[in-house]
Structures are given as structure tokens and as C-alpha cells.
C-alpha positions as CSV (number, residue, x, y, z in Angstrom):
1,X,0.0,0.0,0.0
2,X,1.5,3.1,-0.8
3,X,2.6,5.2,1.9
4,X,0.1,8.1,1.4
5,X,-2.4,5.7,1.6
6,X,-1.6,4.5,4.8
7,X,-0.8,8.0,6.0
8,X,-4.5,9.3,5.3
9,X,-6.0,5.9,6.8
10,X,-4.5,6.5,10.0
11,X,-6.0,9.7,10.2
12,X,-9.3,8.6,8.5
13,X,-9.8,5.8,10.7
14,X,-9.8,7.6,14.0
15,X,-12.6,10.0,12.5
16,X,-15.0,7.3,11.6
17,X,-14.6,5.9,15.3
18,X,-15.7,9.0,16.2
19,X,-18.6,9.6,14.4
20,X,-19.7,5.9,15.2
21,X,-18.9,4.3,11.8
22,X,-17.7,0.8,12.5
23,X,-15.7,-0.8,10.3
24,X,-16.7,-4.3,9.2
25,X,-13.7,-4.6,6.7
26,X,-10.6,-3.6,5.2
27,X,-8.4,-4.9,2.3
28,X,-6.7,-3.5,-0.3
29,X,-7.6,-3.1,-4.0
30,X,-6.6,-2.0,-7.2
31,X,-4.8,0.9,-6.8
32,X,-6.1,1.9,-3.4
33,X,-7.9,0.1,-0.5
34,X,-12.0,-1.2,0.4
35,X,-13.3,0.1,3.8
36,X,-16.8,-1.9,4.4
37,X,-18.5,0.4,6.7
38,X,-22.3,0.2,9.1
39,X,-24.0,2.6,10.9
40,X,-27.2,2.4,12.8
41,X,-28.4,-1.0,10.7
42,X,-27.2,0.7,7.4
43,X,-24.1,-0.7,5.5
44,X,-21.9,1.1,2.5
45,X,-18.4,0.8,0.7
46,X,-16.0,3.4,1.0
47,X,-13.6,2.8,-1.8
48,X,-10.3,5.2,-1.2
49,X,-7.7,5.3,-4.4
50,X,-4.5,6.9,-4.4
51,X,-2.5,8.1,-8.0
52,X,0.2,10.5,-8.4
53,X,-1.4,12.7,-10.5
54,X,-5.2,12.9,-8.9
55,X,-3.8,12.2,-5.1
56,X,-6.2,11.2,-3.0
57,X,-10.0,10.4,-4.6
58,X,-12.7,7.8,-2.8
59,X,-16.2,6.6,-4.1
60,X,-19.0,5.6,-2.0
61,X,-20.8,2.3,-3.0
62,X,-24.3,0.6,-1.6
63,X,-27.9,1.8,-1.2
64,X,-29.1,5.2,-0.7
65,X,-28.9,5.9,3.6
66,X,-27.8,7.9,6.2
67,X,-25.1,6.4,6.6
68,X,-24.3,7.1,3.0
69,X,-25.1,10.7,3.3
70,X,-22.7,11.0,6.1
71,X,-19.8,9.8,3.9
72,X,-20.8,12.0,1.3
73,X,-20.6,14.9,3.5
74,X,-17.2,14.0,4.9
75,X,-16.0,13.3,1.3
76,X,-16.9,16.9,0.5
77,X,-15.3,18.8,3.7
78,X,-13.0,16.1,5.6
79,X,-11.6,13.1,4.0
80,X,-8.3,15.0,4.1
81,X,-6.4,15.2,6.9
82,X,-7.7,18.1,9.2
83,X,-4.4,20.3,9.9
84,X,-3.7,20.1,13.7
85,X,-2.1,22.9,15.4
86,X,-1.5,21.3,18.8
87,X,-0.2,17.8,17.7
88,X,3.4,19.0,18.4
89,X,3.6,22.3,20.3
90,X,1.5,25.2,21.8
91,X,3.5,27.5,19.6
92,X,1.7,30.6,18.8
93,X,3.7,31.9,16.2
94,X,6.3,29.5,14.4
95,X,7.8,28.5,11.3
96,X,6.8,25.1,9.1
97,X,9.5,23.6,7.0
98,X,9.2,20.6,4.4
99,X,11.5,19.4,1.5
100,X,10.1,17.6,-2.1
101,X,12.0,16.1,-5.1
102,X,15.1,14.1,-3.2
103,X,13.8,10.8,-4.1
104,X,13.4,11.6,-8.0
105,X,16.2,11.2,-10.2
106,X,15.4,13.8,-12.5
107,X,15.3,17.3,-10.9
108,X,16.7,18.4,-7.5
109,X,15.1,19.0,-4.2
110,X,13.1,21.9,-2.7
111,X,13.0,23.3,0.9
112,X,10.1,25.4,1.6
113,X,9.7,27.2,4.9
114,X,6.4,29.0,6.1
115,X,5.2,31.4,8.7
116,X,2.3,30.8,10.6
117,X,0.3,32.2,13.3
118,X,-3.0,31.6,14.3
119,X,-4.0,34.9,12.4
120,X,-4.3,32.7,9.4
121,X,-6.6,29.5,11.0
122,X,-9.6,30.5,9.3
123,X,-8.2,31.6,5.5
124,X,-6.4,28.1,5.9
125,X,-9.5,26.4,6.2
126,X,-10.9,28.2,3.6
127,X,-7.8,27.4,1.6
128,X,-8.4,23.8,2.7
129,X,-4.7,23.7,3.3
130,X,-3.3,19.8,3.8
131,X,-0.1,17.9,3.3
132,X,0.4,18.3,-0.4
133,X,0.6,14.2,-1.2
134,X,-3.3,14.2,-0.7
135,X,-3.8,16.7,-3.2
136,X,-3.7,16.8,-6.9
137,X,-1.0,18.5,-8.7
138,X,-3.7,21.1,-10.3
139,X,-5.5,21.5,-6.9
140,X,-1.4,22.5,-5.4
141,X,-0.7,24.9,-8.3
142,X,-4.0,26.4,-7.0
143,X,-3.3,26.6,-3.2
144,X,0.2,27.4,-3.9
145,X,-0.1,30.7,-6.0
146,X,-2.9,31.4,-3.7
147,X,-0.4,31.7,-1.1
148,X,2.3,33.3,-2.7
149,X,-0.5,36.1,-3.7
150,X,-1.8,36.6,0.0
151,X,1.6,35.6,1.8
152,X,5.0,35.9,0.1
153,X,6.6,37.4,3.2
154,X,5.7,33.9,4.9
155,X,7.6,31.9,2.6
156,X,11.1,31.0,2.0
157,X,11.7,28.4,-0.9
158,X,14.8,27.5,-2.0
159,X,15.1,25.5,-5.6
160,X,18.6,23.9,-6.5
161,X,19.2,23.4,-10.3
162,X,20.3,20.2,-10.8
163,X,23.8,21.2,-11.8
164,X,23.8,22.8,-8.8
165,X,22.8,20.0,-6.4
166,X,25.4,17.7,-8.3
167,X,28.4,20.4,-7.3
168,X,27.0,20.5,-3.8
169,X,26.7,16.9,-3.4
170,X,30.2,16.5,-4.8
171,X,31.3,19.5,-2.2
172,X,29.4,17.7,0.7
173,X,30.9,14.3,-0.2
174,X,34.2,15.8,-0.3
175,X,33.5,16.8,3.5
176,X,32.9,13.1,4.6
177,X,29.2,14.3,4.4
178,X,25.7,13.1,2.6
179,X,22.1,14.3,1.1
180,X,20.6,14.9,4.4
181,X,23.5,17.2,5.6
182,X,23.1,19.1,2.2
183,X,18.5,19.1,3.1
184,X,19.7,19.8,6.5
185,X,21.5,23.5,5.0
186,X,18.7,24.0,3.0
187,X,16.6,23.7,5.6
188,X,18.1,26.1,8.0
189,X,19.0,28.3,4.8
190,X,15.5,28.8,4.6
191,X,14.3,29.0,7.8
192,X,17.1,31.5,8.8
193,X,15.5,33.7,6.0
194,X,11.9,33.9,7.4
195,X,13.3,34.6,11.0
196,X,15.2,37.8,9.8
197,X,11.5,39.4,9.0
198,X,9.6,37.1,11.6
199,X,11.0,38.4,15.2
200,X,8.2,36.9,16.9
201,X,8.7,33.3,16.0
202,X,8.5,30.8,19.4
203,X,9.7,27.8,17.6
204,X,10.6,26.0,14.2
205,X,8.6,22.4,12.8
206,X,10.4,20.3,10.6
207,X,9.1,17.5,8.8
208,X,11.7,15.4,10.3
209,X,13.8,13.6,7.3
210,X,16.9,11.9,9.3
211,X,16.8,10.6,12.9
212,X,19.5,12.2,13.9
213,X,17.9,15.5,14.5
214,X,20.1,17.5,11.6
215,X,18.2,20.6,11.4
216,X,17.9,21.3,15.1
217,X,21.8,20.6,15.8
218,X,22.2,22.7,12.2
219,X,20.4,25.5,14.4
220,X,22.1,25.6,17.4
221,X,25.4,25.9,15.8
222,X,24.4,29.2,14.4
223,X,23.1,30.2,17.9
224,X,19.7,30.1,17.0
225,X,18.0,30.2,20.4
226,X,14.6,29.6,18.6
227,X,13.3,25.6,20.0
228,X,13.2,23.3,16.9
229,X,11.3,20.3,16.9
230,X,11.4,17.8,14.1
231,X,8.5,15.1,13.5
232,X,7.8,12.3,11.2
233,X,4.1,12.8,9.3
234,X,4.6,17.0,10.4
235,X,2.6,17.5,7.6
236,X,-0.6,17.9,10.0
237,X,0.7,20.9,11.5
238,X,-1.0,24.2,9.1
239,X,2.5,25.6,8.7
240,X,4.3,22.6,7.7
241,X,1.4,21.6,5.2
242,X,2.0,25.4,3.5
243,X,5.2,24.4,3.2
244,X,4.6,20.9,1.4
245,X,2.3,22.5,-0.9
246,X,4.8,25.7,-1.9
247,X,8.0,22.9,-2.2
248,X,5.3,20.7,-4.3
249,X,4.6,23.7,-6.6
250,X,7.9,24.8,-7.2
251,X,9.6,21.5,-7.7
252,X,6.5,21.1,-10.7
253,X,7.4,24.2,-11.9
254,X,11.2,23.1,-12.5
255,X,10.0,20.0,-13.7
256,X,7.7,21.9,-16.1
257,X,10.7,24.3,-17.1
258,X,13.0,21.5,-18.1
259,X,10.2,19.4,-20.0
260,X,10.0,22.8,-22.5
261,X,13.1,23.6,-22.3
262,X,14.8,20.2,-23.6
263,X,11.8,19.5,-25.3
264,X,11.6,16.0,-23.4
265,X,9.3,14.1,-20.9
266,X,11.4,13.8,-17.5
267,X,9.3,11.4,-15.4
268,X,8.4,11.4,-11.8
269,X,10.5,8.8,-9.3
270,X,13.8,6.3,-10.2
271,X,12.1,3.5,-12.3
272,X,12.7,2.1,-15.5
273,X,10.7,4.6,-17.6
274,X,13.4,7.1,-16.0
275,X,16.2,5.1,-16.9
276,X,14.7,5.2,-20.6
277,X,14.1,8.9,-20.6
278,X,17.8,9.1,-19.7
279,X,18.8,7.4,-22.1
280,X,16.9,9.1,-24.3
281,X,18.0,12.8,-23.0
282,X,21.8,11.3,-23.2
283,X,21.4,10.2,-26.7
284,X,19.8,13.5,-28.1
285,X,22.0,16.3,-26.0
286,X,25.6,13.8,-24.9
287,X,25.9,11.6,-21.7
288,X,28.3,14.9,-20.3
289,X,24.8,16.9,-20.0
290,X,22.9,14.8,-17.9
291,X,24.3,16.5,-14.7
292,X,21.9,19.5,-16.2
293,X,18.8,17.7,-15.4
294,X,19.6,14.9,-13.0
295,X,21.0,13.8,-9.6
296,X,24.2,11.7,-10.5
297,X,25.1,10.1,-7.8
298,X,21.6,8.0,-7.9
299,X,22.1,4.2,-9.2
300,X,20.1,5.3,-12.0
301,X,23.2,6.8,-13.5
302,X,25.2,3.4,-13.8
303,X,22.7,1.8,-15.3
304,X,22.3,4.3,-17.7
305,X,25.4,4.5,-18.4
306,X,25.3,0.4,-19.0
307,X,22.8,0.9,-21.3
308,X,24.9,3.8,-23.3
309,X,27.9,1.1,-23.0
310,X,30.0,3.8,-21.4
């Protein structure tokens, strides 16, 4: 099951409790997962599908009932995650900070940071602001320019071009270091940015990407006396999610940029088709080039280079 599946069940599961859904079943289907659901002596299927393009999308199945009606209605308003601003902290001013892109061989990474307070509760709710993997690309393109319209002194975004992120990962490995020191700089890159302008903050949220705390021990060591905590799943949290959705847009948008620029497709993630559109991008512009649009030191490079018999 993929793992935004399982990240919106386990807050979707909790919710039906509450509203005294019980849950007869659960197993996984085609592309997403069956919830068999009854209510007050009525029954219904809750299909829930997950795709990269469309996110998150369910379909409600069975006879016309309350119970029906109910799911409807949450479909409409709830079925994402409702954004939690005490999960971690009692904060009421901080910073949210997310990263996208460092799992895809084309393209680089992107560390947003955001500035919240709870000033902006009820526009977020009206922006129906959630962790970016449950919403579809168009819906984040949306959201995002939404908040860069309304907000742009709230955001810090840095995007590396992938020549870029190649010389800095050569630089970092040079230094006995690896990716998550170079997402821990960005990181604190950015979030040092929003505090020059943000005096007030009470405390930074990261959405925690290496156990060993990076960001916070980043922090410190440029006396930053500002309390950072860093969480798995952080994406709850309203500032966090801002930042998801902004480092989701702008990693599209560079995606976009080089697709029209090359004239090429550039898939998504480090499977085959990647490996073919490399291939293909090495074959039209030379093998020395594909540092322009790629991260070499993924696998993916080898065995494109086996396939170029290099």
C-alpha cells in the first residue's frame, strides 16, 4: 500500500470511530484500499484510491442511507487530513518547514519554509490547506499561487538546479558528508531567512527527514536560540502543510521548465521509464549533459550508463 495511503487511513480511521462508523472490513484493492462500513443497521463501501497525478480520490458504494449521506458529506469537507495545530507544540507563532524532489532522479530538491500564526486559522480552512501528497497537482498549483498572492513574506523556498545539487553533493561528499546534511542546509538556509522578518517566532517544525535531528543541531550551531522540533508525518501541522504544498509547486514548476526547455518528458521517481528517458536525454544532447537535469550520484546513472555502453 502506498505510503500516502496508509498516512491518510490513519488519520481517517480515527474519524469514523468518532462519528460511530464501525468498520466491518478492510483490504486492499486496485490501486487503493475497500473500507466496508455500518451505521445504525445501514451498510456502505468506502472505496479510497490513491495516484500521483489525482492524489487522494474515494467513491462511496451501496444503497441510498444515512449512513451514505454521512460519507458523502465528509467526502466533500474532511476526508483530508484536518491540519492540527497542537499535535506538536502550543506555539503561537512558528515557522513550518518541508522538503520535495530528493527521491526523484530527475530534478533536484526543494526546501520550503512557512510562517504561521494563528491569524491565518480561518483563511487556511478556507484554503483547505493539507499535506500536499493528498492533493492533486492542479489543486497545489491552486493553493500554492494562492499563497504566494496573499503571503509571500511567509515563505522562503529554495530550488537547486540540478547542476547545482550535483556540485553541492560532490562538495558535501568531499566533506565526509551526505544528502541529508546538504537538506539539513537547505533547511536552515531557509528558515534562517523567514526569522530575519519574523522576530516573533517561538519555535521552528520540521518534517523530520533523518533521525538524527540535523536541522535542530544545524540551528544551534548558528546560535539560533529559537526551540526546533522535528517530527515524522509534520505535515498535520497548518504551517508545515503550506510548506509541502509551496515545495510541491515549485519542484512542478522546475519540472515543467525543463520538460520545455529540452523538449523531453522527465518522469516522476527512479524506475525504468526514467532510466529510458535518460537514455533518451543522453542520446539527443551527450551523456556529459545529464548532470543538467539529473542527480548523479543515484544508481540510475550506472545503469544508464550500461545501457549507453560507457
Amino acid at each position: 500500500m502506498p505510503k500516502e495511503l496508509e498516512y491518510h487511513l490513519a488519520h481517517l480511521l480515527p474519524r469514523l470511530l468518532q462519528l460511530g462508523i464501525e468498520i466491518t472490513e478492510q483490504h486492499e484493492i486496485s490501486y487503493g484500499v475497500q473500507l466496508r462500513l455500518r451505521k445504525d443497521g445501514h451498510q456502505n463501501v468506502l472505496n479510497i484510491y490513491f495516484s500521483a497525478k489525482r492524489g487522494i480520490s474515494s467513491v462511496i458504494g451501496g444503497s441510498a442511507s444515512p449512513l451514505k449521506n454521512l460519507l458523502l458529506s465528509l467526502a466533500e469537507t474532511q476526508l483530508e487530513i484536518n491540519l492540527d495545530t497542537t499535535a506538536y507544540h502550543t506555539w503561537n507563532c512558528w515557522i513550518g518547514s518541508d522538503e520535495c524532489g530528493k527521491g526523484d532522479f530527475f530534478g533536484a530538491p526543494v526546501v520550503c519554509a512557512f510562517s504561521y500564526d494563528h491569524s491565518l486559522d480561518k483563511h487556511f480552512q478556507v484554503l483547505r490547506i493539507t499535506d500536499s501528497k493528498l492533493l492533486r497537482d492542479s489543486e497545489i498549483a491552486k493553493i500554492a499561487k494562492l499563497l504566494y498572492k496573499h503571503y509571500p513574506s511567509r515563505i522562503s523556498c529554495l530550488v537547486l538546479k540540478p547542476t547545482r545539487y550535483n556540485e553541492l553533493i560532490d562538495s558535501f561528499k568531499n566533506q565526509h558528508k551526505n544528502l541529508n546534511d546538504l537538506l539539513t542546509w537547505l533547511h536552515g538556509t531557509a528558515i534562517q531567512n523567514l526569522l530575519k522578518n519574523n522576530p516573533g517566532t517561538e519555535g521552528i517544525l520540521v518534517d523530520q527527514f533523518s533521525p538524527s535531528q540535523k536541522v535542530r543541531h544545524y540551528l544551534k550551531e548558528k546560535n539560533c536560540p529559537i526551540p526546533c522540533i522535528e517530527r515524522t508525518k509534520a505535515e498535520t501541522d497548518p504551517a508545515v502543510a503550506a510548506a509541502s504544498i509551496v515545495a510541491r509547486y515549485q519542484f512542478l514548476e522546475s519540472f515543467e521548465s525543463m520538460r520545455r526547455f529540452y523538449r523531453l518528458d522527465f518522469p516522476l521517481g527512479a524506475t525504468s521509464n526514467v532510466i529510458e528517458a535518460a537514455v533518451n536525454f543522453a542520446e539527443q544532447y551527450g551523456f556529459s549533459r545529464l548532470g543538467e537535469v539529473a542527480k548523479l550520484h543515484f544508481k540510475t546513472t550506472e545503469q544508464v550508463k550500461a545501457r549507453l555502453k560507457i
